[in-house]
C-alpha positions as CSV (number, residue, x, y, z in Angstrom):
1,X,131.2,83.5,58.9
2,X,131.1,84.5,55.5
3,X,134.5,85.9,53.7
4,X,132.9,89.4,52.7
5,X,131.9,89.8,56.6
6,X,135.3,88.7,57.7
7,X,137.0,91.1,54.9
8,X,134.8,94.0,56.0
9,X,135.9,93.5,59.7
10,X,139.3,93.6,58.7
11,X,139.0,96.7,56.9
12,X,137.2,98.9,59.0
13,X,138.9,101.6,60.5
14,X,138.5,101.7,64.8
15,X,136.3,104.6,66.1
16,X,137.6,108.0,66.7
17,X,137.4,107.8,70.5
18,X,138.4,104.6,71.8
19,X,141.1,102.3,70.3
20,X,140.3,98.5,69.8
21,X,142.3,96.1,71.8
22,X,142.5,92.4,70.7
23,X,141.9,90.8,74.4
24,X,143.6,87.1,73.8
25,X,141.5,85.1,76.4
26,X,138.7,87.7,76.8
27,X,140.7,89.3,79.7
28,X,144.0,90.9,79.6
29,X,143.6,94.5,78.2
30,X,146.9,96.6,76.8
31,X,147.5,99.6,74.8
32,X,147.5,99.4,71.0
33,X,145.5,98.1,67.9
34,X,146.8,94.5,68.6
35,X,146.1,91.9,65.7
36,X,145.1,94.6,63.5
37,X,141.5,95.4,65.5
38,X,140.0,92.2,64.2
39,X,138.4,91.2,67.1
40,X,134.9,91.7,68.4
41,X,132.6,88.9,70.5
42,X,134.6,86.8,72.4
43,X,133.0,83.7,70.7
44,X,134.3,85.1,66.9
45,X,138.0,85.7,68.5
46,X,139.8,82.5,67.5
47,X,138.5,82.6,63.9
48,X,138.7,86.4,63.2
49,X,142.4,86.8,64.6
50,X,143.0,83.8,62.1
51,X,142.0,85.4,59.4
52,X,143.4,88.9,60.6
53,X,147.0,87.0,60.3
54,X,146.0,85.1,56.9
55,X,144.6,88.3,55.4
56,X,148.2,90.4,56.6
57,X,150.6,87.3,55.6
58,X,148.8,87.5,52.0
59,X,149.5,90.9,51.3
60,X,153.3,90.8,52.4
61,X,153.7,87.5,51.0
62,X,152.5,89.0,47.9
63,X,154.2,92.2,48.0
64,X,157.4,90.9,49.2
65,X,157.1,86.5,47.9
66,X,157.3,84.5,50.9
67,X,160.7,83.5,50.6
68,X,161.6,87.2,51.8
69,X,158.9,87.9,54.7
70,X,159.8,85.7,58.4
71,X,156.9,85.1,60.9
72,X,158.7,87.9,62.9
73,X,157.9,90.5,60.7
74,X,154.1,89.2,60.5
75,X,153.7,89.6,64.1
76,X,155.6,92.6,64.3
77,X,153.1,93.9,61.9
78,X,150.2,92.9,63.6
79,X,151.6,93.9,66.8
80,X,151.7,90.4,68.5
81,X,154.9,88.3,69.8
82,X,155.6,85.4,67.1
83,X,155.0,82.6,69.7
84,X,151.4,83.7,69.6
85,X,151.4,83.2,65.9
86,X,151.9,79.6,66.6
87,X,148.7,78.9,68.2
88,X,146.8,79.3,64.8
89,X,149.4,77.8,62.4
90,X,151.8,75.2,63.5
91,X,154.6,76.9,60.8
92,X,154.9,78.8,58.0
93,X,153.5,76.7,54.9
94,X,150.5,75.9,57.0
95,X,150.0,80.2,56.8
96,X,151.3,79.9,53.0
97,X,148.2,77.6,52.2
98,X,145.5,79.8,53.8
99,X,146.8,82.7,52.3
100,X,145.8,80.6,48.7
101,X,142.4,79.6,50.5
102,X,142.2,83.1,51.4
103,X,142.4,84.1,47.7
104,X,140.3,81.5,46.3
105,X,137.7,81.4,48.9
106,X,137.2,85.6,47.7
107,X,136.8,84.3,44.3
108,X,134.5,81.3,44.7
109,X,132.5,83.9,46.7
110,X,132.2,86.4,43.6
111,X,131.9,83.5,41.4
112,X,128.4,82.0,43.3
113,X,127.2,85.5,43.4
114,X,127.2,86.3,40.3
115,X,126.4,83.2,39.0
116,X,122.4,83.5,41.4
117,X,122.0,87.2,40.6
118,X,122.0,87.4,36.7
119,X,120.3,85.2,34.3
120,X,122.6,85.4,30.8
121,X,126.6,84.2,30.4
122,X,127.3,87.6,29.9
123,X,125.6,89.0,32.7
124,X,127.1,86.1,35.1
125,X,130.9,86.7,33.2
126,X,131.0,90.6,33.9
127,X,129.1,90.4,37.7
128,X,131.5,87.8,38.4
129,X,134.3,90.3,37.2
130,X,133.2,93.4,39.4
131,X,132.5,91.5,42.2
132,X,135.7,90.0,42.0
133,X,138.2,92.7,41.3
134,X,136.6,95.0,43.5
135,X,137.4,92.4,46.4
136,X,140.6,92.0,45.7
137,X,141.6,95.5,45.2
138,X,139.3,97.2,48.1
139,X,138.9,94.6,50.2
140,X,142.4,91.9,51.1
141,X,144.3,93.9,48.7
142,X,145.9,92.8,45.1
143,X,149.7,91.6,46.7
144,X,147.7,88.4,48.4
145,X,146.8,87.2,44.5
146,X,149.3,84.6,45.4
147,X,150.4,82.4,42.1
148,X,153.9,80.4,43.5
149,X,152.7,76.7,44.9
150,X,156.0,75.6,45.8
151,X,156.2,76.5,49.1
152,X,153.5,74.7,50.4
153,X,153.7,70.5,51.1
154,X,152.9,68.3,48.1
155,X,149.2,67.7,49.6
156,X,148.5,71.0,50.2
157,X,149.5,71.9,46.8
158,X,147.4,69.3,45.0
159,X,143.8,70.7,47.0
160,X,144.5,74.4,45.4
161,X,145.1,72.6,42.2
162,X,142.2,71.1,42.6
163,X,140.1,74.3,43.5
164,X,141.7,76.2,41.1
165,X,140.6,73.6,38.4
166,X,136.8,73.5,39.2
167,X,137.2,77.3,39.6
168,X,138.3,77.4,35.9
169,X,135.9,75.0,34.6
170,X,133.0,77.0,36.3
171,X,134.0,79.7,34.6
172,X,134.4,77.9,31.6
173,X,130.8,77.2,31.6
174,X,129.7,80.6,32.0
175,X,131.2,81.7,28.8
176,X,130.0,78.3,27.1
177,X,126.1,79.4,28.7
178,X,127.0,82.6,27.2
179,X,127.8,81.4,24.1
180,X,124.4,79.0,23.8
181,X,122.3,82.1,24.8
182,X,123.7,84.3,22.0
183,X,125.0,87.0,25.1
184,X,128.4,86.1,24.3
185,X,130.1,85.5,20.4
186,X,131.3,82.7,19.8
187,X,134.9,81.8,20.9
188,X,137.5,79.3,22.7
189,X,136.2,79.3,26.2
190,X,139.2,78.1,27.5
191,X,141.1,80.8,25.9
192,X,138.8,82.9,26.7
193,X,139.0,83.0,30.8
194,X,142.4,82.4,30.1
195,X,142.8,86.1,29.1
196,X,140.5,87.9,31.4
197,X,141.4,86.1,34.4
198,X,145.2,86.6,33.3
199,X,144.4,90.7,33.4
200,X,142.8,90.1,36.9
201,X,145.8,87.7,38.7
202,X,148.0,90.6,36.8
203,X,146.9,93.3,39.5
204,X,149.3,91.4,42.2
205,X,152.1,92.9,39.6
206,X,150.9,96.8,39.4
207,X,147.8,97.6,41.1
208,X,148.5,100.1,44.2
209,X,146.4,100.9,46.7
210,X,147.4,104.5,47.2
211,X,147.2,104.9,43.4
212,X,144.4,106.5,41.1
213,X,142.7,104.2,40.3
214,X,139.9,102.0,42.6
215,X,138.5,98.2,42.3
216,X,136.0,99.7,40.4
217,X,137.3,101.4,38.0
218,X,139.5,98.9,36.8
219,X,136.7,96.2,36.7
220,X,134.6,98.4,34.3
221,X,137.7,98.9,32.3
222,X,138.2,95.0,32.0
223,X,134.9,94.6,31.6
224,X,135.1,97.7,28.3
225,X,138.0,95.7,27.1
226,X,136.0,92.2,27.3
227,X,132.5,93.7,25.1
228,X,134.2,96.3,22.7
229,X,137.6,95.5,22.6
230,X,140.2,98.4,21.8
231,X,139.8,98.9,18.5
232,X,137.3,101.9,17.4
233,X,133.5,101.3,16.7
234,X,132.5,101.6,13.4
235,X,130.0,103.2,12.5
236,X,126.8,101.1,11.1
């Protein structure tokens, strides 16, 4: 199932006249929006209550850093008992890990989108950029940008490494392709998604969702900042 269905499940609010109710083993029935109303078709309820607690664990791990939030309080806040946590995740750095999947997975997504749907650099760089912040704000929420690797086992930590390498080097690219097709000026590539994706891992640090602004809005301000800059135009 792809991420954006998963993410769109998670956010969707329960109808009006009848509350959800997560149903374990397709049977037992009890009052309440248990594991956050992420489940529908019995065959989609192992996978979908996974990433209901991944999704949850990333935003309070983000919010709160993982050293501060106990398994407790995630099933607390998905209104399960902990022991039921432990059928999905044998401990706590095996939830710490998905919650980096979880964030890179959203990203890689974006990243292929935009990289099929638009033909220049440019094009590629700023569909990339909405798609991306728009997800992360709207969608899983900015706290699960998760950045700190060291709670997680030394294997575990390598793969994201990995990911997050090849995720850099494709953006790389982009900008590079930009550059060759005269969409983009030419500039340091490396230094280049350094800065922009620096201003999107920043929203873990100030971004609310209760606040005035929406994904949206802050990707086409990024996206101002990355064609004109801040200083003033002038004129030709």
């Amino acid at each position: 199932m792809a991420t954006s269905d998963i993410m769109s499940i998670l956010t969707e609010s329960p109808p009006k006249s009848k509350v959800r109710v997560a149903v374990m083993r397709g049977t037992a029935k009890a009052p309440g929006a248990r594991w956050n109303n992420a489940v529908h078709a019995p065959d989609e309820q192992y996978q979908l209550k996974r990433q209901a607690v991944v999704a949850e664990a990333a935003r309070a791990f983000g919010r709160r850093g993982y050293k501060n939030v106990s398994l407790d309080e995630i099933a607390q806040a998905m209104n399960v008992t902990k022991p039921a946590l432990y059928y999905y995740f044998k401990n706590k750095q095996a939830l710490i890990y998905e919650c980096h999947e979880l964030s890179m997975s959203v990203g890689d997504q974006a990243l292929q989108e935009a990289m099929t749907s638009a033909s220049t650099g440019y094009a590629r760089l700023t569909s990339f950029i909405r798609k991306y912040v728009v997800r992360l704000t709207d969608q899983i929420g900015a706290p699960a940008i998760l950045h700190d690797l060291s709670a997680m086992t030394q294997s575990d930590q390598k793969k994201i490494l990995q990911r997050r390498r090849k995720f850099d080097q494709q953006l790389r690219q982009i900008v590079e392709d930009g550059i060759a097709d005269g969409s983009i000026a030419s500039c340091d590539a490396k230094l280049a998604v350094v800065w922009f994706m620096g201003a999107i891992a920043s929203l873990s640090n100030w971004y609310q969702s209760s606040g005035p602004l929406r994904g949206e809005q802050i990707a086409e301000a990024f996206i101002e900042f990355l064609s004109s800059g801040i200083c003033p135009q002038k004129p030709v």
